[in-house]
C-alpha positions, 0 to 999 in steps of 0.5 A: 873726034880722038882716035880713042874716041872713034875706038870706043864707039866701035862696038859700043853696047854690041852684046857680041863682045861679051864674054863667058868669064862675066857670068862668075864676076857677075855671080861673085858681085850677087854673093857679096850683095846677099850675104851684106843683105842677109848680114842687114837682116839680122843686125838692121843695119844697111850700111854695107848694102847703102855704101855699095848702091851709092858709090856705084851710082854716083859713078854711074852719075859721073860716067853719065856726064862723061858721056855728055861731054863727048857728045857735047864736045864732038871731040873726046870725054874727060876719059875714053876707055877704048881697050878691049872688053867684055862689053863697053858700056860708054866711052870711059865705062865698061863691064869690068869697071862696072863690076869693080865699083859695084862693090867698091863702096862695100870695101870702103864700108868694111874698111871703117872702124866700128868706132865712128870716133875713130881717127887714123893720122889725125883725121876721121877714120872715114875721111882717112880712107875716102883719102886713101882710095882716092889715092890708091885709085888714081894710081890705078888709073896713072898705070892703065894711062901708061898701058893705053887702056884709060885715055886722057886726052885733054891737056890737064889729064897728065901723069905730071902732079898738075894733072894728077890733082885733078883727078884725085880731087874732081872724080874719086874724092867725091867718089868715095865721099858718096857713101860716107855721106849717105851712111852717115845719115842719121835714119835708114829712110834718108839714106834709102832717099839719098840713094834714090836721088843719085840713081835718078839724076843718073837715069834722067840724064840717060833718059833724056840722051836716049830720047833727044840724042841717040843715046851715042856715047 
């Protein structure tokens, strides 16, 4: 086991850690979902409100399956985030992250033009922007690399352009493809069922590592 493997599992999910500031992130995380519920409401569009579940699914998804690979492998997850926290969720998961994403596919949603014609340097507009926060992600993650918080450890997770690629392409593409394909579902009982499925092969996948393996990752 990686040294920022055994620092991650030291207080993992011990509520002790918590601390007070959450309360405001999880108050502000509570407004944007009522006002794009009450926006929702009024105009019968759930875009917003779908665009936001789904990315925070499919990276609760993704973060499910990096748990398993740590207890898989008995070595490392594709990344360990062994900083400190307010509360450490999984080994590459914890409270703020899960508070970021939870609004993520919201900011991707706002983004978008109106015009589902639109282009922006010769490709849809909604593809364009899955591209550019796949990027401006990524970056985010080559600084918290540098500063010791995200943890890659095995070998094609590197700042080097080889080990960029993979990440941009293997995690946060498909990331932020997530709520553009379910918002471009033509009807609101497809998206509601796309949604759905996200969120159950994530808890599944809990459900059976609680079950079967302890639930330590």
């Amino acid at each position: 086991m990686t040294p920022a493997s055994e620092l991650a599992l030291n207080g993992l999910r011990d509520l002790s850690t918590l601390r007070w500031y959450v309360i405001p992130l999880l108050a502000v995380v509570f407004y944007i979902y009522t006002m794009e519920i009450k926006k929702a409401r009024a105009s019968g569009n759930w875009d917003a409100v779908f665009a936001g579940l789904a990315l925070f699914g499919t990276d609760f998804l993704f973060e499910t399956i990096n748990g398993w690979i740590f207890h898989c492998t008995g070595y490392s997850a594709l990344w360990t985030t062994p900083g400190e926290t307010a509360l450490r969720t999984t080994v590459g998961w914890n409270i703020e992250i899960m508070f970021m994403f939870s609004i993520a596919g919201i900011i991707y949603y706002n983004t978008l033009s109106e015009d589902k014609n639109a282009r922006l340097l010769f490709l849809p507009d909604r593809l364009f922007w899955v591209i550019a926060y796949a990027a401006f992600c990524v970056f985010v993650e080559c600084l918290l690399n540098v500063g010791g918080h995200l943890v890659w450890e095995y070998p094609f997770w590197k700042l080097s352009m080889p080990g960029v690629l993979p990440i941009f392409f293997a995690a946060y593409v498909p990331l932020f493809l997530s709520p553009m394909l379910v918002i471009g579902l033509k009807t609101t009982g497809k998206k509601a069922a796309a949604t759905g499925c996200i969120y159950s092969a994530a808890i599944l996948l809990n459900v059976v590592a609680f079950c079967i393996l302890g639930w330590n990752y």
